[in-house]
N, C-alpha and C positions, 0 to 999 in steps of 0.2 A: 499300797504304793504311795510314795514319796513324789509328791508334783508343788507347784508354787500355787497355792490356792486362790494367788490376785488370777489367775487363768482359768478360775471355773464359775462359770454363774453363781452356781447352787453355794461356794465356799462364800464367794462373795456377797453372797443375801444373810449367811448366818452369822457372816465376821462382821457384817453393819447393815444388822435391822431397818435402823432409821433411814436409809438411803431415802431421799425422793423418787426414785425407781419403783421401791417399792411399795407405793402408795396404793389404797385400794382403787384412788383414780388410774392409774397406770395398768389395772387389772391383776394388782397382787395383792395385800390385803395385810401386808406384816406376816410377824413369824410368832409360833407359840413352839417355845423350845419344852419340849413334854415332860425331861428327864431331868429334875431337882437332885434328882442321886445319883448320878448315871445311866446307862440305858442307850443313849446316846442319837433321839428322835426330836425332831421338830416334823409342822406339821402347816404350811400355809393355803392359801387358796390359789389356786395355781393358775397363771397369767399366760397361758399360748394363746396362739390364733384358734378361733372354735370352740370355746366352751363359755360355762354355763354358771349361774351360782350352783355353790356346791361341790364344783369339780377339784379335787383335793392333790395336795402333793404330800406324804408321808416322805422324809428324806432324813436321810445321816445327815448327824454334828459334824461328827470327821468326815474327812474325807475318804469315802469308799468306793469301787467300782465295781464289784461282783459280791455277789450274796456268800459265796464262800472266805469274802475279807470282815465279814463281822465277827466280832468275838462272842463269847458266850452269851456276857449281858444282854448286848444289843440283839442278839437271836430272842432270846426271852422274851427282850419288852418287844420285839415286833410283832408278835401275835396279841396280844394284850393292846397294844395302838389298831392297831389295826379292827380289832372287836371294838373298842370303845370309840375309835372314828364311825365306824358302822353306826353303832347305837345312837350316839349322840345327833347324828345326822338325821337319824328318822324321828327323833324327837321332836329337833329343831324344824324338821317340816309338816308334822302333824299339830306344833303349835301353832304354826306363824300360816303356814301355807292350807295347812288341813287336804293336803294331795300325798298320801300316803307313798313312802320313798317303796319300788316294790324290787329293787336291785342295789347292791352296789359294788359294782366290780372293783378288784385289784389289780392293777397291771401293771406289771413291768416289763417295759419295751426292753430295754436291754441294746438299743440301737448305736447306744457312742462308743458300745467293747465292738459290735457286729462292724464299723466304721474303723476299728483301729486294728482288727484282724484284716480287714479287705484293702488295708493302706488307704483307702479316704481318707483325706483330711476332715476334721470334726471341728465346729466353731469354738471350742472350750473343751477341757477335759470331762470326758463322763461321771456323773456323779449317782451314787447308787441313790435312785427313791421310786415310791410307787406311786401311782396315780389311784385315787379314789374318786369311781364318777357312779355319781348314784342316779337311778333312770325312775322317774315318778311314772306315777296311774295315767295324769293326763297327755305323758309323752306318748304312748301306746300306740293311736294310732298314726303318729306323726313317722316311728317307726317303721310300721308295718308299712308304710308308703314306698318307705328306700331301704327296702331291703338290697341287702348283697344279694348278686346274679347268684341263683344257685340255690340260696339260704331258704330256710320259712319260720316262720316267726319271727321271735326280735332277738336280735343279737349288738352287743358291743359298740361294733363298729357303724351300726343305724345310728346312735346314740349320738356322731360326731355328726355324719350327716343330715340329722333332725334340728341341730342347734345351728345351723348354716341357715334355714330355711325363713321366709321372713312370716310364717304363721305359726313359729317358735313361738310359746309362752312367753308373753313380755315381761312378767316378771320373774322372770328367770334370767335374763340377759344383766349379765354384771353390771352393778352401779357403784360407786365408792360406799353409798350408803348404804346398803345392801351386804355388799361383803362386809364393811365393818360390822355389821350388826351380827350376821354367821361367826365371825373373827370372835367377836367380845363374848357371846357366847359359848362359842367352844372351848376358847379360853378358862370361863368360867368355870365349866363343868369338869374339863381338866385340873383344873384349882391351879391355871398356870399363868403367868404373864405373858399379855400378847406388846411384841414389839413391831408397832406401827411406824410410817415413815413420816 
């Protein structure tokens, strides 16, 4: 789909890394564009309300809104980003942190197509990417605390309401230093440049 990209967040982070917006103070962390050949993946730390170090956005260069608009490359390299987000992320917490990562989910809401099928207005056009949020050993029982009515064990959606709480691991709570240091990292291991703000 054909849209003006100054209207979508996600275009607007890839077409000017450097913004001051998306500074890791701001709770974004720069962009590490993964695909030197094509592929067509970037990959930053993702800045909503509610999360945590670590919590990732995997998103399209171009602009895409359903998984059925990627072409063949971009299919390819999303399973390959996706393993080596996974991997790299347990590394990077078994070095630094020594709290062993024991999840880490994919998710794609898919909320700004659900928004333009039901005629809502949406703040920006949707932009296809996935969220990666990886749930450590010492969250466990913070989890099991707020579970969803209904639920047992740990699931997903604890994961959002654990990092609300204020006996959330403090260091876990995004810091600019913090994420740059996850950022340059990942960067690294990707053997990619991260564009910082």
């Amino acid at each position: 789909m054909l849209i003006d990209q100054t209207q979508c967040d996600a275009c607007k982070l890839l077409l000017h890394p450097s913004h001051p917006e998306h500074r890791p103070s701001k709770g974004g962390g720069g962009i590490i564009l993964l695909d030197s050949n094509g592929g067509g993946w970037a990959l930053n730390h993702y800045a909503g309300s509610g999360v945590y170090l670590g919590w990732m956005a995997l998103l399209t260069v171009g602009h895409k809104e359903q998984i059925s608009d990627l072409d063949s490359l971009e299919l390819m390299s999303l399973g390959t980003h996706l393993q080596r987000v996974d991997q790299y992320l347990r590394d990077y917490w078994e070095q630094v942190f020594h709290d062993p990562i024991e999840q880490i989910y994919a998710i794609c809401f898919m909320e700004g197509l659900h928004d333009q099928i039901s005629g809502e207005p949406t703040p920006s056009p949707w932009h296809l990417h996935f969220h990666l949020i990886p749930r450590f050993k010492s969250m466990d029982q913070l989890m099991r605390e707020h579970q969803v009515t209904g639920s047992s064990g740990i699931n997903a959606w604890n994961i959002y309401k654990a990092a609300k709480r204020a006996d959330f691991p403090v260091e876990y709570i995004p810091k600019e230093e913090t994420i740059r240091g996850l950022m340059v990292y990942l960067a690294g291991r990707f053997g990619a440049l991260l564009h910082l703000g």
